[in-house]
ZAMARGU-4260 file (C-alpha; in steps of 0.2 Angstrom, whole numbers, plus 5000, padded with zeros to 4 digits):
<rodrens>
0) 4921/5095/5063 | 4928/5081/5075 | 4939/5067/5066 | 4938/5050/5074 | 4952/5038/5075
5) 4945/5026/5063 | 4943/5041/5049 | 4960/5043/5047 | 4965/5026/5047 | 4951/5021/5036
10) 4959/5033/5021 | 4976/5027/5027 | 4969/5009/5022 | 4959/5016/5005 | 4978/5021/5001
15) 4988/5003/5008 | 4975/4992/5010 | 4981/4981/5027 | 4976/4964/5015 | 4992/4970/5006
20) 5002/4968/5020 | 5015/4953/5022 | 5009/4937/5031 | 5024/4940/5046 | 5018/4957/5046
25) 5007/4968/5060 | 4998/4983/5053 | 4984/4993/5061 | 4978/5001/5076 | 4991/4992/5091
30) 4983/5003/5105 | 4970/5013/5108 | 4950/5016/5103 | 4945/5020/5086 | 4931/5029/5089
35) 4943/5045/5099 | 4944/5060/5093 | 4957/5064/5084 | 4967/5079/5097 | 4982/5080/5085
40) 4993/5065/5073 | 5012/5062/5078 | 5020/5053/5062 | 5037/5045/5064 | 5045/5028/5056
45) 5048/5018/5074 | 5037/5022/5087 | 5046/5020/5104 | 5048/5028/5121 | 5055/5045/5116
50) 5042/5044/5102 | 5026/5041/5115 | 5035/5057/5126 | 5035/5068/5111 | 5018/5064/5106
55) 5011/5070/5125 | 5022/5086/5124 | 5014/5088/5106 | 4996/5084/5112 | 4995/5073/5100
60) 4984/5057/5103 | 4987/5046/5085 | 5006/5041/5081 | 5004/5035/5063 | 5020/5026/5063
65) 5028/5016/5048 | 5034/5001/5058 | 5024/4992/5071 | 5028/4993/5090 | 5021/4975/5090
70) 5028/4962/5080 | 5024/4946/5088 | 5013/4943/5103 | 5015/4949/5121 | 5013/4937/5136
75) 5014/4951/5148 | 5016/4972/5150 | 5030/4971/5164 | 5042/4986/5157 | 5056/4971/5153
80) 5060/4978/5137 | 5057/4994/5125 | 5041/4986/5116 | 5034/4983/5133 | 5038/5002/5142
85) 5033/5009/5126 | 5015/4999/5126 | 5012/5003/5142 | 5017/5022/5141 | 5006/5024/5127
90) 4990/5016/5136 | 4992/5025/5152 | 4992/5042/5141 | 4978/5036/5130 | 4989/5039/5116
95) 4985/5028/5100 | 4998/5019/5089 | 4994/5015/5071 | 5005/5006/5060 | 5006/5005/5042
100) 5020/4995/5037 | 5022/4982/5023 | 5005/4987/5017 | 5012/5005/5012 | 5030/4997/5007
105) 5017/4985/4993 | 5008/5001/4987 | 5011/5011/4971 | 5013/5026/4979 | 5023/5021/4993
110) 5038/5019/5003 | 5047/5013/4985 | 5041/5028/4976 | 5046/5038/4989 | 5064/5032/4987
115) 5061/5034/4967 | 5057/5052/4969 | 5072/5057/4978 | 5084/5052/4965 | 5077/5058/4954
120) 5068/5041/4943 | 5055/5041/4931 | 5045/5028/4922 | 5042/5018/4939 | 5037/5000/4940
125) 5035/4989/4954 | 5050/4974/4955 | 5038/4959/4960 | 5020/4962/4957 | 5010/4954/4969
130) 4996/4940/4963 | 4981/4935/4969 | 4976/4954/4974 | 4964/4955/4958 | 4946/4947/4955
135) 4935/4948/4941 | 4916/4952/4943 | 4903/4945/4931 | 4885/4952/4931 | 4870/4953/4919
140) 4859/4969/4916 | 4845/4975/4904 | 4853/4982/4892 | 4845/5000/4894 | 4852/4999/4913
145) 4871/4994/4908 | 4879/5011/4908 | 4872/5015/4926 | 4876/5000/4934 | 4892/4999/4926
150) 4895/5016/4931 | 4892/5014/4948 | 4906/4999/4949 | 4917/5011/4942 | 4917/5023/4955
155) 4918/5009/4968 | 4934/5005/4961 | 4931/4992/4946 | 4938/4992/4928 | 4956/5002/4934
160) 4971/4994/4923 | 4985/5002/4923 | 4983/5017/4918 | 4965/5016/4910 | 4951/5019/4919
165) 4932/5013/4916 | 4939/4993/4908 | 4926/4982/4906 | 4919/4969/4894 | 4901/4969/4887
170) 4893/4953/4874 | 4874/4956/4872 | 4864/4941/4875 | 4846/4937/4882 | 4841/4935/4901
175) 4829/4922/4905 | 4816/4922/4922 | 4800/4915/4927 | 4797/4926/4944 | 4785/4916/4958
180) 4772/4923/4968 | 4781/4931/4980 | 4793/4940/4970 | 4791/4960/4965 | 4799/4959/4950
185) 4806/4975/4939 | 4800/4967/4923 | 4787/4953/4919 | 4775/4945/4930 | 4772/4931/4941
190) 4772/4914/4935 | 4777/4921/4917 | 4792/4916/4907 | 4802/4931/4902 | 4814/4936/4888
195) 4825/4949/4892 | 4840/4958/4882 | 4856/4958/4894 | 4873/4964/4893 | 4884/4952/4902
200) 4899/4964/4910 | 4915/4959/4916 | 4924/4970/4926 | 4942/4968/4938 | 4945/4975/4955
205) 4956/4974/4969 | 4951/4959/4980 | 4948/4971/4994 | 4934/4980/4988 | 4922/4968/4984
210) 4910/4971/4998 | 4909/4991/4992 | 4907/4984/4972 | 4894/4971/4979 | 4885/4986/4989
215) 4886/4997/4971 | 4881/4983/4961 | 4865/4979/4972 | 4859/5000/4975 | 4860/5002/4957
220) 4855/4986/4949 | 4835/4987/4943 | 4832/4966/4946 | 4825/4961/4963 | 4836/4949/4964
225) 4855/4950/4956 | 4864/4938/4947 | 4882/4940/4949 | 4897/4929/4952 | 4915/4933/4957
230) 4931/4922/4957 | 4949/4928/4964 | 4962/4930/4947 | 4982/4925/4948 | 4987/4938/4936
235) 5000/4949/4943 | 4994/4965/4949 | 5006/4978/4941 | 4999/4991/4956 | 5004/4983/4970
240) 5021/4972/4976 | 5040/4971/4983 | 5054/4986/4976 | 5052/4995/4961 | 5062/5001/4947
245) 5066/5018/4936 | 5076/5026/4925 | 5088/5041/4925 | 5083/5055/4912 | 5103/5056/4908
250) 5114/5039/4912 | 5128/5043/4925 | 5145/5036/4930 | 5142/5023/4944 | 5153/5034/4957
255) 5146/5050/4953 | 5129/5041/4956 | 5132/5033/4972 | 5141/5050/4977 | 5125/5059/4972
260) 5114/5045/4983 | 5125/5050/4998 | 5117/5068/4996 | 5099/5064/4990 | 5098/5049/5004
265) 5106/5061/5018 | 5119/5045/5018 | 5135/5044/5029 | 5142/5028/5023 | 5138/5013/5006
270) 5140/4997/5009 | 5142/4991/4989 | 5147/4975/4981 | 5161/4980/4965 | 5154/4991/4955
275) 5147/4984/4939 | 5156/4993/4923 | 5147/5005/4911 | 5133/5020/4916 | 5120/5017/4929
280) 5102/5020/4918 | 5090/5008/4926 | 5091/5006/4944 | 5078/4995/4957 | 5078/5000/4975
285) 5068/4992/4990 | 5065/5001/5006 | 5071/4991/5021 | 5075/4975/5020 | 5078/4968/5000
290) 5090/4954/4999 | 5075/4943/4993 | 5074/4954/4979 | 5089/4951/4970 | 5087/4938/4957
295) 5072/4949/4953 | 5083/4966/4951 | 5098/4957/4941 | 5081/4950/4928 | 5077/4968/4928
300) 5092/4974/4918 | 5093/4987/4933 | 5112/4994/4933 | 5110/4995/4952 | 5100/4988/4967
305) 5097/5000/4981 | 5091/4993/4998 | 5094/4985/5015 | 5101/4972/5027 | 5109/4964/5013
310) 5123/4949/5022 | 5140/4948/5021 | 5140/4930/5009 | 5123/4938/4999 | 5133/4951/4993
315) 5143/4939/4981 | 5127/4933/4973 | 5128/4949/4963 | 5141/4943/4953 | 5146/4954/4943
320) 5128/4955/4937 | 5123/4972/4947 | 5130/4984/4960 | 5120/4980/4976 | 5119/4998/4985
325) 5116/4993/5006 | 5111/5011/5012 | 5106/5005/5029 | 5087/5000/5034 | 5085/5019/5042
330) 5091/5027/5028 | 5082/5020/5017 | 5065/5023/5026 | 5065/5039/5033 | 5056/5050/5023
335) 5043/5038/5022 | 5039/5051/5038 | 5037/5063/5022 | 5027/5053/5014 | 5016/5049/5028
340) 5013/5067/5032 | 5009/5075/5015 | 4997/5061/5013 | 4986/5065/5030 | 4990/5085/5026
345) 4980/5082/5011 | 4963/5075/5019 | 4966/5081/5034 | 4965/5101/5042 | 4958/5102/5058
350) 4971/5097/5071 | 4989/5097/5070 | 4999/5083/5059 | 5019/5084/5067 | 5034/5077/5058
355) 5041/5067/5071 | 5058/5076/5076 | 5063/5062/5087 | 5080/5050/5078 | 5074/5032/5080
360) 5091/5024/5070 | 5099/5011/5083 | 5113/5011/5074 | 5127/5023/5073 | 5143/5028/5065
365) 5162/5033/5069
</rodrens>
């Protein structure tokens, strides 16, 4: 069985959906045709020239890569600088570069829960739940029809909260119709007023899939034509935003946590603000760069805040509040590589999926 470009990164984006991406951001396919076939997938966290060389070596013609090549738009493919040799290497190997980056860092289950896993927290919730990522659907069926058509917006990803599946909300009322001439109606006829028991069903989704609920709704719903309405919600979506927090099963002493972080992370050197007295039980972490997180980590009641990039005169806003843990924007990211390959490993059998071996940190240590 061939696998096209575009099937992979069609499940990618069923996973971290590319709406869930940060405005400033630049997910998706960067070069290449989606509809290749898939000869082998090269995942790695950068993608530059080394990365394109291994990928050739590796036969591999899809780099899955956590951050894009391309940030901001090029005015021209001269080789000047990294981005520019590593485009044009790619293209002139017909080597494919797909980026999933803020989208998988927003996710549930990604980069953050990643992070979580390897030391070792449970009871995970996102930091800073997004908004405006939910909408409610409202549509009206005859009564006997309610449990198939509500069935069917269920499998196309309606009515998850949380962690309860199958959520709507049913009154009973009566439908009223006077179908024309021209109409093929499922019940009544032309040119006579109809009375017609109805459930009116609610249901909430992610923004995203409305055109596969809509297409549900439609193939299932008995009426000719179907009365709907859909409207974008500000509630806070509780599956999708910035960082995340967990708990330790057993509270530990704040050095011999950041000592065991040195291990779990694979860590050469903390940067750490002064180290907030008492156990560490709840802690927040953000892959990357977190700064902007703060405020929301200390509201939290996390014991520790585990992140990036963090400046020199932001590490006083702490204040004595937290213990800011900068582990370094690498470090903190790097088995997102894991992460990315388990997840294609699990769909995907019939070609190769390497774990880039290539070390894409530009910064280093004495």
């Amino acid at each position: 069985m061939t696998v096209k470009i575009k099937d992979v990164t069609d499940y990618l984006e069923s996973i971290a959906p590319r709406s869930y991406q940060e405005s400033y951001d630049n997910a998706g396919l960067i070069t290449g045709n989606s509809s290749w076939t898939v000869t082998g997938i090269l995942v790695t966290l950068d993608c530059v020239e080394a990365v394109i060389e291994e990928a050739i070596t590796s036969q591999c013609n899809l780099i899955v890569a956590h951050h894009p090549i391309v940030f901001r738009g090029l005015k021209k493919l001269n080789g000047n600088n990294y981005v520019e040799r590593t485009v044009i290497k790619a293209i002139k190997h017909d080597i494919a570069i797909y980026a999933i980056h803020t989208n998988l860092d927003n996710v549930h289950m990604g980069v953050n829960r990643k992070i979580c896993e390897k030391i070792g927290l449970k009871n995970l919730k996102i930091l800073q739940p997004k908004k405006d990522t939910l909408s409610k659907l409202v549509t009206f069926i005859p009564t006997q029809h309610a449990e198939a058509v509500l069935g069917a917006l269920h499998q196309a990803g309606a009515g998850q909260i949380g962690n309860y599946k199958n959520c709507s909300f049913r009154t009973e009322g009566t439908g009223t119709f006077m179908p024309n001439e021209s109409a093929s109606p499922h019940i009544g006829e032309a040119n006579q007023q109809e009375f017609v028991k109805e459930v009116r069903a609610e249901v909430i989704f992610p923004t995203h899939l409305e055109g596969k609920l809509l297409q549900a709704l439609r193939s299932v719903h008995p009426y000719e034509e179907v009365a709907y309405y859909s409207s974008i919600l500000s509630n806070e979506n509780q599956e999708v935003g910035s960082g995340m927090t967990g708990e330790l099963e057993t509270p530990v002493e704040p050095l011999a946590f950041l000592q065991g972080l040195k291990i779990s992370m694979d860590l050469q050197v903390i940067r750490h603000t002064k180290i907030k007295s008492g156990p560490v039980k709840k802690v927040a972490v953000c892959g990357g760069s977190g700064s902007f997180l703060l405020p929301q980590a200390i509201q939290s009641g996390a014991d520790m805040f585990i992140t990036a990039d963090f400046k020199y005169h932001e590490f006083f806003d702490a204040d004595g509040r937290i213990t800011i843990a900068d582990i370094g924007h690498y470090e903190s990211e790097v088995f997102t590589k894991e992460l990315l390959q388990d997840v294609l490993m699990k769909k995907f059998s019939t070609f190769a999926i390497i774990f880039s071996k290539t070390v894409t940190n530009p910064i280093s240590y004495l």
